[in-house]
N, C-alpha and C positions, 0 to 999 in steps of 0.2 A: 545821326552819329554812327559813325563807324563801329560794328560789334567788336571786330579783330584787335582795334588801337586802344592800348591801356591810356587813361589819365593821365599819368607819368608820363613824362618822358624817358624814350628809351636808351639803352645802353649799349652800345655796341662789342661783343666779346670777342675775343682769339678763343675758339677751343680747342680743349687740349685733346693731344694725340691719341689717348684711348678713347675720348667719345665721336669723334670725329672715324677713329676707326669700326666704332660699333653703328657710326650710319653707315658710310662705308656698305657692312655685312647684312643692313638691311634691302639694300639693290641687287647687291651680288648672290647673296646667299636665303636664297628663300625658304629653305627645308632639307633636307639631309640630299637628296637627288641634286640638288644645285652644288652642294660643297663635292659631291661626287664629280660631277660634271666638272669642275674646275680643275681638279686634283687631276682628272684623268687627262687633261687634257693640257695641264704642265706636264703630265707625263709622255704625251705624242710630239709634243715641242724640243722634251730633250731627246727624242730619235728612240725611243723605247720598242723595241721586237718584243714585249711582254711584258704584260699590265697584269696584275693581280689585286680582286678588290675583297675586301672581308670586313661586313658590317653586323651590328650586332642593334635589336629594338628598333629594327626598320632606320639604326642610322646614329638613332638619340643617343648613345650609348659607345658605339665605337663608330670612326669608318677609318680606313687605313689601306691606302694604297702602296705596291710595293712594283716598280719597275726596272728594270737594265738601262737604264739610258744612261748618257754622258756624266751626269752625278754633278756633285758641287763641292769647291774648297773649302775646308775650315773658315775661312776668313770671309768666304761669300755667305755662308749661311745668315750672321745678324742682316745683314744688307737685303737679302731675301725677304726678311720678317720685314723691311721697313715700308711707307706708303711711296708708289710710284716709283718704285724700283724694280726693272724689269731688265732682264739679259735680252730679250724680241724685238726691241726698236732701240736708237739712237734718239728718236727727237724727231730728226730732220723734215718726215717725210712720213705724214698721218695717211697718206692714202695708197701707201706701198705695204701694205699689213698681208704677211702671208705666212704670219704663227695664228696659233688660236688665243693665245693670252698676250696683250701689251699692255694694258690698264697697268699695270704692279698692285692689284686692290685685293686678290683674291687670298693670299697668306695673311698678310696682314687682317685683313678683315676674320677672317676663322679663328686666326690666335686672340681677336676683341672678344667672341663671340664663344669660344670654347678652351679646352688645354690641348694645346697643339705641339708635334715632339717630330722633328725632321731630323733623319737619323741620312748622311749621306758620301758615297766617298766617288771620287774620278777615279780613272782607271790607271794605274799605275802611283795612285797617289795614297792619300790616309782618309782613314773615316773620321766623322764626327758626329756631333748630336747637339742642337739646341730647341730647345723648349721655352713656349711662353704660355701663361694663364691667365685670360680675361685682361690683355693686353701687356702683363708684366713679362720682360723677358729674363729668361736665366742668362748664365754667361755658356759659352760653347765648349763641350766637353768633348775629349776622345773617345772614337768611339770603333770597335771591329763592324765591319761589315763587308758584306759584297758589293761590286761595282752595283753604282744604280743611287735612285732615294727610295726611302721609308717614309711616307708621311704617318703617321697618326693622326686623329681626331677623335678627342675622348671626350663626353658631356656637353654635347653641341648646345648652344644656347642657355649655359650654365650661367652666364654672363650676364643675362637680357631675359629672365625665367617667363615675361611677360609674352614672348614670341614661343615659348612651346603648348601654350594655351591653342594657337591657332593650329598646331602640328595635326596631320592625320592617326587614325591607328597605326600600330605597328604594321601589319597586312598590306596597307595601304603605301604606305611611305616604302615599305620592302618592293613592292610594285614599280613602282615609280623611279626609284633607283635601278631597279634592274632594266625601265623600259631609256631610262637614260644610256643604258653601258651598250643597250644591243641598238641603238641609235648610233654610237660612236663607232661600234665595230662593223655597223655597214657600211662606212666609208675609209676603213682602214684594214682591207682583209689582207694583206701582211704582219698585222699586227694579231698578236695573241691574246685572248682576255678570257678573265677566269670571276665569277665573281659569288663571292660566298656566304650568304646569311644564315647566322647564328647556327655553325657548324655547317652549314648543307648547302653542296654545291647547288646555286640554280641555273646558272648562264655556264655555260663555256664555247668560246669558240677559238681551235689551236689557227695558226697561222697560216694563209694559204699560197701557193706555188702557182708559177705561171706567168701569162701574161694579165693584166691589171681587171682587162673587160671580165675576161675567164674569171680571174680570180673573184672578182666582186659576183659575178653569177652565183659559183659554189657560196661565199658566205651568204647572200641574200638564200638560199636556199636550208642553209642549218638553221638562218634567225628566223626569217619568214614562214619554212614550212618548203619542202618540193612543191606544194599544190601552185604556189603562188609562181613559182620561173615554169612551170608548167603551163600556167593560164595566164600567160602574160605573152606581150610584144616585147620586142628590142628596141629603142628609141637612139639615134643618132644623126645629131643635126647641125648645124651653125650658120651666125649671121652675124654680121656685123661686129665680127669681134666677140660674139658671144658662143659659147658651145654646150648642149645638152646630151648629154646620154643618160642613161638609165631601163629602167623595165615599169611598163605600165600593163597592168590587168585588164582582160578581156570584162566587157559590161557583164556579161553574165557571171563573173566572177566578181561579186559586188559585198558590199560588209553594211550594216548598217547604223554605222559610225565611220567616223574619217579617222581611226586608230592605224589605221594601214597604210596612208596617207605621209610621204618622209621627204623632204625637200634640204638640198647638197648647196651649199655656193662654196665653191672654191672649199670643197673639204669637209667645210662648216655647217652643221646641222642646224636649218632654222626653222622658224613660224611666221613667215611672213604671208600677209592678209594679199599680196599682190599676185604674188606665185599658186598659193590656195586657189584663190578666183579662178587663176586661168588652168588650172589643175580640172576645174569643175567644168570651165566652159568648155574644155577640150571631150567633156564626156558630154556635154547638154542636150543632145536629142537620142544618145543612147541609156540612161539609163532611167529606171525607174522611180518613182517619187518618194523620196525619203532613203532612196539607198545613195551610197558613196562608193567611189572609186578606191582601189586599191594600188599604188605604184610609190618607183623610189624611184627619184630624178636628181639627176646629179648635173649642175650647172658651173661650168670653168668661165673664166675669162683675165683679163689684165685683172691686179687689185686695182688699179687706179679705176677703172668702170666701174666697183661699187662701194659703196662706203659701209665699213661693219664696226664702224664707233659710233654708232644710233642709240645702244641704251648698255648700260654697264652688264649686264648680262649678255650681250652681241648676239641675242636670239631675232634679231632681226636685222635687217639690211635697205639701205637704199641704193639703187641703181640710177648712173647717171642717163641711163633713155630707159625709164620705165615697161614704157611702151612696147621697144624693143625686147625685152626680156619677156614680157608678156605672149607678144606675137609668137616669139619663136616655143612656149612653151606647146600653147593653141594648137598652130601650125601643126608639130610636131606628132602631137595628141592626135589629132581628126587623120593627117596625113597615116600613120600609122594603123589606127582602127581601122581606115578605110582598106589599105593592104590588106588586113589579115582576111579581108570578104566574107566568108559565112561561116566560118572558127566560132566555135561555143565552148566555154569550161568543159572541161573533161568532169571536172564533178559531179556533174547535171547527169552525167549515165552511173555514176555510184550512187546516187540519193535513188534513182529510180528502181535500179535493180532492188536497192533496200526498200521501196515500197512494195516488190512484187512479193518481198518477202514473208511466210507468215508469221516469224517471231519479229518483235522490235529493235529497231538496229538503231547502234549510235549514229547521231547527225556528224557527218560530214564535215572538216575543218572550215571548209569555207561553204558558208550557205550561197543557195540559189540567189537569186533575185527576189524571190517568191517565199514567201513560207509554205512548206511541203511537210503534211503528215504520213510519218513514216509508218504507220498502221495501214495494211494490205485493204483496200475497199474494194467494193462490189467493184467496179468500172474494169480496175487493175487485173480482178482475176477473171473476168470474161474476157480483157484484152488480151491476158496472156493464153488462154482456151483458144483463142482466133486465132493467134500467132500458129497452134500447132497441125500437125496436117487432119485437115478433112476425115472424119469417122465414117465408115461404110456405113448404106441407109440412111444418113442425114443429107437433106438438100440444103445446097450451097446455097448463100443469098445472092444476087444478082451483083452484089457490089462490092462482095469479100475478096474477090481475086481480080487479078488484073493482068492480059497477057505481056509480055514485058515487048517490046517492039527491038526492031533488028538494031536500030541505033540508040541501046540503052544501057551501055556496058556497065554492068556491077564494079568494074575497077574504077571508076568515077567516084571522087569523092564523097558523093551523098549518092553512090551507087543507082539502081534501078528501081524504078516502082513495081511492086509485088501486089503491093493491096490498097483498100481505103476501109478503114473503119469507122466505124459511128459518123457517117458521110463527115470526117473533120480532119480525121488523120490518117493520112498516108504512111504506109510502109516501105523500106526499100533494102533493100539486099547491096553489102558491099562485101567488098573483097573479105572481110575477116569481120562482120556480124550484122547489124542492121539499125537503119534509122528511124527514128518514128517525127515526122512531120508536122506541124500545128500546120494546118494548108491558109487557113483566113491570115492568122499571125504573119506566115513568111510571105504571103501576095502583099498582105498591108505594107511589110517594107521593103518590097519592090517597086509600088506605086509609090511609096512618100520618096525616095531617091529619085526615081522619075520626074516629080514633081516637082524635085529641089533643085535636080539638075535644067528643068525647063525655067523658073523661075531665075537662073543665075545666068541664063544663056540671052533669057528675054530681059532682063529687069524685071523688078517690082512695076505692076503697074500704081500708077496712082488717082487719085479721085479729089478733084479741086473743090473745096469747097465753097459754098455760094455766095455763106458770106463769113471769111477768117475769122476762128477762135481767135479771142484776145484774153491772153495770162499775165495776169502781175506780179511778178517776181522780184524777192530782192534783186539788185543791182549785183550783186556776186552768183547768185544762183543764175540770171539771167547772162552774165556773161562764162558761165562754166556748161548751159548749155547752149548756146550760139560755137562754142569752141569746136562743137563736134557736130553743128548743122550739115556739114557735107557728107559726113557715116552715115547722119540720121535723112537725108535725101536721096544717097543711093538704097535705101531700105522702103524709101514711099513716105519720110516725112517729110515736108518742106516748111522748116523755122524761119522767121525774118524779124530782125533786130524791130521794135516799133515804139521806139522812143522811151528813156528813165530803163527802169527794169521792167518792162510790157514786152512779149514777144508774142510775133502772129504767126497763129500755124492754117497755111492756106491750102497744103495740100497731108491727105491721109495715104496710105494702104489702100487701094478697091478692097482685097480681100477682107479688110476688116470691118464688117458694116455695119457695129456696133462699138463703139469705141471711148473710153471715158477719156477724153484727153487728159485734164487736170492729174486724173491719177496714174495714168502714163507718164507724164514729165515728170512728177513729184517720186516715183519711183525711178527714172532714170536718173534724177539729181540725187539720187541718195545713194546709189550704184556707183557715177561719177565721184562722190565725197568719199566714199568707203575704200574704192577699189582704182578710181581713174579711169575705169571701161568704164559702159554700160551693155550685157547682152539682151536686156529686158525686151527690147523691140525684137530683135528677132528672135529671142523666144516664144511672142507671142504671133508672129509669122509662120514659124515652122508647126505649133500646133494647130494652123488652122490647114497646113499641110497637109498634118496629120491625119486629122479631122476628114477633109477630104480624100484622102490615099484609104481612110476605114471604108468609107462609104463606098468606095470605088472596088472593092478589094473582092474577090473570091469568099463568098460568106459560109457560112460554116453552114451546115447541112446539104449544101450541094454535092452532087455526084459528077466524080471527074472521070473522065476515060483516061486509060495508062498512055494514051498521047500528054493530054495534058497534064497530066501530073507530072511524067517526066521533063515536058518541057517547064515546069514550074522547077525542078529541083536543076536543072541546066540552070535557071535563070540566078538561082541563089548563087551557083558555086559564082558565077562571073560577078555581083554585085556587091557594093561594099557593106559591111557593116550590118548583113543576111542573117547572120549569126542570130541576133534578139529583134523582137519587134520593134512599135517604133514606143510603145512601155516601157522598155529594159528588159522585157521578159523570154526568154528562148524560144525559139522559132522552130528549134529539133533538139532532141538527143539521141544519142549514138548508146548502144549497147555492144559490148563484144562479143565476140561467139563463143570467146572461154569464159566470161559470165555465166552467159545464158546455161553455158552446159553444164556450170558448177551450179546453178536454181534447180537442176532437172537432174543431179547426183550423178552425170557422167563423168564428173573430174572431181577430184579431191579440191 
């Protein structure tokens, strides 16, 4: 018997307009940052140059948005309150959407759900005011104001007490809303936002000037932090109708959390699991494990290429060529890391100077790749004793100095080699202060390029097996991966369809001469379900790359002559992606000379 079906026979009802509105506010409006997000974003619809937000109890209590845009007539306001009525679409044409709100869910649902009081006038015309509580509406009164609307929201979920049981703390929920307002304002730096909890400015950001690229720089730089358009790339691409721009951080500029992490379609800030992925695979053999990437990508195209009425909240999207969208993120990501060649976070040289230091210094906005104790250790202050000149009466060691040769110019990006210390790291003198080298780190990924570069020029080779794995898959799993047997055979797989859901894998990888197949495929179908890629196989390619490019590589306690070391630091500047090992981890940091000389009290 069925648990769900009552006895009875059941009854079919009409529900009426307020409970219908109060599910309605359970899609839409999840917590105080959702009724934000809505509000603010009827406010970028009616053409607002300035949004001002002031909440009070992380939200529970007030939110109340106030902007200059176009405003509304006395006679539109009930019409406003009602379900599916929306000034953003006609009807006609679901996939021509290029406002942020067309649903008509989002008033009406907040007036189910709380007391809500829309104070509004056009410009040249009259104000007014109506309010409704827990669905009931008042009639529309007159009212003074300035061009623009007033929304209020007082006693959120007054209505439905049982949903603030699930609410965060205050803290939490002020959080949240705020990380909602500077999400909106990094794709809208024309636009001004102020946002205010319980008395106290936390957000502002005024309006910026310019052209669009410029302007979105300067705001990413007030939300973000300088550090982050400092330790970033420029991204600008297109293909098939699709276009990307934005700014992606360098690997060594890495967070460990994906909070940093902000994806654009057409305007619209979302969450989608497709663009994520290929966010990650664009970093996949630079950074280190457990850390994430930092950038804001901003994706244009027709609205008719994707669809953003997938779930009443439109935090997500679908693309009619997936794929497409995918490649060009990838592309764009690898293409770009690969340009900047041996570029490191400029941070890496402020955390260091702070460990050469002897009192404790705050950590750094954006950490390393690495966790790094800022307490001066023994290693640091014998390095920095080597760094200085030579004491009369002490003998040099054989391997502190290094003559610099005729073609070694300091004006060279990672300048000349000077020294090698603790046979690992090299020194090197530039134009305006000095680098300090990992020598095994940056040979490892000069070999792993080498290697990947020969691998993509030769093929994979592969290694036929004597006699074919046979896997039994469902009939859906087996047809999801036969879809993508030609990716998986220019990489060293070779799939063949072998009757029901059974597919035979005849040929491997050479390079991989331990290999669990079963849990290779069963991880690539789960890739495929999730994401529509799979990068698992040549993930497990490239660390065996890796793997080899270690073993081949310049090992740490050997001793380099200033030939080779500088032709090692020649070979960074020309290589891509020189910058971190093939860990995520830095391969140099850079100190400056007004540093150093502020460590050693010759500059203020």
């Amino acid at each position: 018997m069925n648990s769900h079906a009552p006895n009875i026979r059941p009854v079919i009802r009409q529900l009426d307009e307020a409970t219908a509105n109060r599910i309605a506010a359970g899609e839409v409006v999840e917590r105080p940052a959702s009724a934000v997000k809505e509000l603010v974003e009827n406010a970028l619809d009616a053409g607002a140059s300035r949004i001002d937000i002031a909440i009070q109890d992380g939200g529970r209590r007030l939110i109340r948005v106030c902007d200059d845009g176009c405003g509304m007539a006395p006679e539109d306001l009930p019409l406003a309150l009602s379900r599916h009525a929306t000034s953003k679409i006609d009807g006609t044409d679901l996939l021509a959407i290029r406002s942020f709100g067309f649903r008509g869910e989002a008033l009406p649902s907040l007036g189910a759900v709380g007391r809500l009081t829309i104070t509004s006038r056009m410009r040249g015309g009259e104000g007014a005011v109506i309010a409704v509580a827990g669905g009931k509406l008042a009639p529309v009164r007159p009212s003074a104001s300035n061009p623009g609307t007033v929304v209020e929201l007082r006693d959120l979920f007054f209505a439905t007490p049982a949903r603030l049981k699930f609410l965060r703390g205050d803290r939490a929920e002020t959080m949240a809303v705020a990380e909602c307002v500077r999400r909106l304002a990094m794709a809208e730096p024309f636009v001004g936002f102020t946002l205010i909890a319980d008395g106290k400015e936390i957000f502002r950001a005024d309006a910026e000037q310019g052209e669009l690229f410029d302007a979105l720089q300067i705001r990413l730089s007030r939300v973000m932090g300088r550090d982050f358009i400092d330790n970033c790339i420029s991204l600008d691409a297109e293909r098939d109708g699709l276009g990307l721009a934005g700014f992606a951080a360098l690997p060594t500029y890495s967070r460990g959390t994906a909070v940093a992490q902000h994806v654009y379609v057409n305007g619209r800030p979302v969450r989608d699991k497709l663009l994520t992925g290929a966010l990650r695979a664009g970093y996949m053999d630079v950074l280190a494990s457990g850390r994430h990437p930092a950038a804001v990508l901003y994706l244009s195209c027709d609205p008719q290429l994707v669809d953003v009425n997938v779930h009443p909240a439109k935090a997500e999207v679908r693309f009619r060529d997936p794929q497409g969208a995918r490649g060009l993120v990838v592309s764009a990501l690898r293409h770009g890391l690969a340009g900047a060649g041996h570029r490191a976070s400029s941070t890496l040289g402020d955390a260091t100077m702070a460990a050469f230091r002897a009192e404790p210094a705050a950590p750094v906005v954006a950490s390393p790749a690495y966790q790094m104790d800022y307490r001066p250790s023994g290693a640091a202050i014998r390095a920095s004793l080597d760094l200085q000149a030579p004491v009369p009466g002490f003998a040099e060691a054989p391997s502190a100095r290094a003559e610099e040769p005729a073609d070694a110019p300091a004006e060279a990006p990672l300048g000349a080699a000077r020294a090698q210390i603790h046979e690992n790291y090299i020194i090197a003198q530039t134009a305006d202060g000095l680098v300090i080298v990992d020598q095994h780190a940056a040979h490892e990924r000069l070999v792993y390029e080498r290697l990947k570069a020969q691998a993509a020029a030769t093929g994979i080779a592969r290694q036929a097996l004597l006699i074919p794995e046979i896997l039994d898959l469902p009939e859906a799993d087996a047809a999801r991966i036969l879809s993508v047997a030609n990716d998986l055979a220019d990489l060293g797989l070779v799939i063949e369809p072998f009757g029901g859901g059974a597919v035979a894998v005849r040929e491997v990888p050479a390079m991989l001469v331990k290999l669990d197949l079963r849990a290779l495929i069963r991880d690539i179908l789960d890739d495929l379900s999730d994401q529509g890629m799979s990068d698992r196989l040549r993930g497990r390619l490239d660390a065996v790359l890796s793997s080899m490019a270690c073993h081949g590589s310049v090992r740490s306690g050997r001793r380099m002559t200033a030939d080779e070391m500088n032709a090692l630091l020649r070979d960074m500047e020309r290589t891509p992606r020189s910058g971190q090992c093939n860990h995520g981890r830095p391969t140099w940091v850079k100190l400056r000379l007004s540093d150093i000389e502020r460590l050693f009290g010759r500059k203020d």
